[in-house]
TORGU-117376 format. One line per field, with one value per residue (C-alpha): residue number from 1; residue in three letters; y, z, x. Coordinates in steps of 0.25 Angstrom, whole numbers. Each point is the difference from the previous one (the first is absolute). Layout:
N
k: (NUM;...)
r: (ALA;...)
v: (Y;...)
w: (Z;...)
u: (X;...)
***
This chain:
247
k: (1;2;3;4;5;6;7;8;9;10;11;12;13;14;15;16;17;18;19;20;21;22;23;24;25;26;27;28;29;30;31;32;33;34;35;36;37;38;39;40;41;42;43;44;45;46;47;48;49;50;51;52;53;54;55;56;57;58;59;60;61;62;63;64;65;66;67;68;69;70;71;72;73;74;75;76;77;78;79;80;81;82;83;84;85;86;87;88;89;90;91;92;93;94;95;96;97;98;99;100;101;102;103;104;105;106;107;108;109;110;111;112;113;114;115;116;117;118;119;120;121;122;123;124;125;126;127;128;129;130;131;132;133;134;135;136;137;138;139;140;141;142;143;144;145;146;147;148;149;150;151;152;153;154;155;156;157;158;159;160;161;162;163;164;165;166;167;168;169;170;171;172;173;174;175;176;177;178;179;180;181;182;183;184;185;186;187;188;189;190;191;192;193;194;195;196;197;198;199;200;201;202;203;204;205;206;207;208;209;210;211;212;213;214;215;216;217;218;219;220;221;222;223;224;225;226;227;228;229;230;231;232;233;234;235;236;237;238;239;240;241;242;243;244;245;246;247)
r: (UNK;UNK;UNK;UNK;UNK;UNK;UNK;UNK;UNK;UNK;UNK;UNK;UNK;UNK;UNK;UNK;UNK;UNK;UNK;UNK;UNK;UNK;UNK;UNK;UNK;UNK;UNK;UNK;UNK;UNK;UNK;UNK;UNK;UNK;UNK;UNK;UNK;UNK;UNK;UNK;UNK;UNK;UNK;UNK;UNK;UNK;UNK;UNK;UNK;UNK;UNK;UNK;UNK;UNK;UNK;UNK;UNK;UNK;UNK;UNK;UNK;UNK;UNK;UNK;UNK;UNK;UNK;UNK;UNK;UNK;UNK;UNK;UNK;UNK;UNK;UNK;UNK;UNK;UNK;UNK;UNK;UNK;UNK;UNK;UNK;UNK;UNK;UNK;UNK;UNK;UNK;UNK;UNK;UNK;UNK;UNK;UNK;UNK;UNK;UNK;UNK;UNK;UNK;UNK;UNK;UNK;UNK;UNK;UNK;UNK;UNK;UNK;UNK;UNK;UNK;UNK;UNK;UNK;UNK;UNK;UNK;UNK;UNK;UNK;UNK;UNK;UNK;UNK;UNK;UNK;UNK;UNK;UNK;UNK;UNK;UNK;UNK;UNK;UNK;UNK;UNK;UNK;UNK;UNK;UNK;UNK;UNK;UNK;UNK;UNK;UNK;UNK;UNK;UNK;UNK;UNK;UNK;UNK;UNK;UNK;UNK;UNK;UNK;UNK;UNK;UNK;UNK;UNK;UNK;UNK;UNK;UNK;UNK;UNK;UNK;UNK;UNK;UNK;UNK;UNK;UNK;UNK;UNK;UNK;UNK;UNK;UNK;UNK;UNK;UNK;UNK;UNK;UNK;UNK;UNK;UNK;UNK;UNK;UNK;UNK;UNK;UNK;UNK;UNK;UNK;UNK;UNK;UNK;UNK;UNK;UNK;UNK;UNK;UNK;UNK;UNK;UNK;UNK;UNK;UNK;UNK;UNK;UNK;UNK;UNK;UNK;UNK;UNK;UNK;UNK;UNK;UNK;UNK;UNK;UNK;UNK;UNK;UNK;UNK;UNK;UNK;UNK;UNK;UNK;UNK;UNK;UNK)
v: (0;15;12;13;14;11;14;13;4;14;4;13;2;-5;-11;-13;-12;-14;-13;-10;-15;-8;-16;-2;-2;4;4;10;-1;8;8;1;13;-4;11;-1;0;11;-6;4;-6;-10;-15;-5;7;-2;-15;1;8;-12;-10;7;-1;-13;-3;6;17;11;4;16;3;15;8;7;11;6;14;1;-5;-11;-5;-9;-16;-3;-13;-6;-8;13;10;-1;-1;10;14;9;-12;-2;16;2;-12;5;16;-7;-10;11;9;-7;4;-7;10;-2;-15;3;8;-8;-13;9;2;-14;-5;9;-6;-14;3;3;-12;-12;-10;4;-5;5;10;-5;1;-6;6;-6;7;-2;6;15;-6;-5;13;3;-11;3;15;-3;-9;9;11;-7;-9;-1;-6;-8;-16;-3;4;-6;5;-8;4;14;11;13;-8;7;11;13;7;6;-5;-14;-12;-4;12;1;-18;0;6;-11;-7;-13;-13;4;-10;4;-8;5;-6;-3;8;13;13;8;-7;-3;-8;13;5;-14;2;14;-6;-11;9;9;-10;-8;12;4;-14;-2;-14;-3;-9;0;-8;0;-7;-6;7;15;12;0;-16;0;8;-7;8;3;-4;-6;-6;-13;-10;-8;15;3;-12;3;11;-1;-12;12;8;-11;-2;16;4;-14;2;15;5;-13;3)
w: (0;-3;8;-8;5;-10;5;-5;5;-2;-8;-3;-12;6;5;-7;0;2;2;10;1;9;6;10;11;12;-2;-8;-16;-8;-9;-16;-7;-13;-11;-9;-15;-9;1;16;11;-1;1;-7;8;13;-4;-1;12;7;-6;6;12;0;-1;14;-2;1;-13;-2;-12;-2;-9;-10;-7;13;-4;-9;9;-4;-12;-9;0;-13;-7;-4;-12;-5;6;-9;-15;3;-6;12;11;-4;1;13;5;-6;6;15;-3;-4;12;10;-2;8;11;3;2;8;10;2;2;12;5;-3;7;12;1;1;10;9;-3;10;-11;-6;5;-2;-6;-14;-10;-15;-12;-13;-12;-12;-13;3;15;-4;-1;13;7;-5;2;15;4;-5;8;10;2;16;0;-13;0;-13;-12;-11;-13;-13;-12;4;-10;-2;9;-9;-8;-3;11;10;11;-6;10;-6;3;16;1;4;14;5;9;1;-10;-12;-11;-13;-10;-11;-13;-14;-11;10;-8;15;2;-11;1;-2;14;5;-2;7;12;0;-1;12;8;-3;1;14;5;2;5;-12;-8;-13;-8;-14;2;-13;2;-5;8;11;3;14;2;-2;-6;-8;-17;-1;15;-1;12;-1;-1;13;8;-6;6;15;-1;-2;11;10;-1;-1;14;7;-1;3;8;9;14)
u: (0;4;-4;-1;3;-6;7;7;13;3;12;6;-11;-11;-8;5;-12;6;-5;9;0;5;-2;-11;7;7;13;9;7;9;-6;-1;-3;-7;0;-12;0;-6;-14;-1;-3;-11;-6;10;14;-10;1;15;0;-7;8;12;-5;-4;15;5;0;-7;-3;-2;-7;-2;-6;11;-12;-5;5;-10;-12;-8;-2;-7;6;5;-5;15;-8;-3;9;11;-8;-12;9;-6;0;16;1;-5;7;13;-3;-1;13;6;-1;7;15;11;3;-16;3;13;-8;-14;9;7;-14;-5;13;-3;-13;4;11;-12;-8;-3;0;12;12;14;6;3;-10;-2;-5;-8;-5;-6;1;0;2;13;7;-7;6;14;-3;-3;12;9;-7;0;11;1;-13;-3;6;-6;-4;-6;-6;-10;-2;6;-1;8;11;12;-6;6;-8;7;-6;2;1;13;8;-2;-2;14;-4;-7;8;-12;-1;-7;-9;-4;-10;0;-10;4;-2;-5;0;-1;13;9;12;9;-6;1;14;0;-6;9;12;-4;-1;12;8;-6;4;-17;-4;-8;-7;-5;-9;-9;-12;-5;-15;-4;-1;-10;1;-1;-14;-13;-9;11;-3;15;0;6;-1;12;9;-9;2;16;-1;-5;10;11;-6;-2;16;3;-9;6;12;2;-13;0;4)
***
């Protein structure tokens, strides 16, 4: 069984919704930060979010659009072929630049600390497409606190961008996992490369793998999502949080 906790914690922009998941039962875990996707949070990131807890953490899911209020859920079947859907999906992805993500993962992290069910200090990232940046993004803002990291099906990880994850990966000082899917436009193998570099170069406890499966494999409501690259992946996670979040 799962007890969920649906809250706002406040960060310096404003109220941030978030969902927590956590087992049903007395006692403490470490805890996962999960960054959603583009499409938001929704049934099916709640269900990874569930899923995560299932496996022994407290799994904090927040909402990455609040800066723009509510807003109305995306239907990923759609979402991304209806021209104005994809528009106003983009317009909110968009909007949420690195240095936001830098400081809401401070606050999230501040939270946590503070939080019965959590235990220890060290804390685990996971993201998800647009998430994946996240994930990297908050590590290496955040090195002290974050053990692990892990991105899938990651986009943008190594573009020109200034605030692109690769140019400030080399700060993290936790183990890092990368999964990235064949034949993904949002992450060409010459930003693969990119990535791989930085983290090389830095000396990063990484791994880094290409799962034969498209972009967007490991979320179920997802048009590409691909069970056997899912089950991969919580497999990969599983070993990640294990070996670096256990106390």
């Amino acid at each position: 069984m799962i007890q969920r906790t649906d809250m706002q914690v406040r960060t310096p922009d404003g109220l941030c919704p978030f969902t927590m998941m956590a087992p049903d039962v007395e006692g403490s875990w470490p805890a996962v930060i999960m960054f959603m996707d583009a499409g938001g949070v929704r049934p099916a990131m709640l269900e990874m979010a569930g899923h995560l807890a299932g496996m022994g953490y407290v799994a904090f899911l927040p909402e990455m659009y609040y800066r723009h209020g509510p807003y109305e859920p995306f239907n990923i079947d759609t979402a991304f072929t209806d021209p104005d859907e994809r528009a106003r999906l983009m317009t909110l992805a968009r909007s949420v630049t690195k240095a936001m993500v830098a400081i809401d993962a401070g606050a999230f992290l501040e939270f946590l600390s503070g939080r019965p069910e959590v235990a220890g200090s060290k804390v685990g990232t996971t993201g998800y497409c647009m998430g994946g940046g996240m994930s990297l993004t908050a590590a290496a803002s955040h090195p002290d606190r974050i053990a692990a990291a892990a991105s899938f099906h990651g986009g943008q990880l190594a573009s020109d961008a200034p605030d692109s994850p690769h140019r400030i990966v080399g700060r993290i000082r936790g183990r890092v996992y990368v999964a990235a899917a064949e034949n993904d436009d949002s992450f060409p193998p010459e930003q693969a490369k990119l990535l791989e570099d930085a983290l090389t170069e830095a000396g990063v406890d990484y791994t880094f793998e290409t799962y034969p499966a498209h972009h967007g494999f490991t979320v179920p409501d997802n048009p590409t999502y691909d069970p056997d690259a899912a089950s991969r992946h919580w497999r990969a996670l599983t070993e990640l949080f294990g070996a670096t979040l256990s106390s």
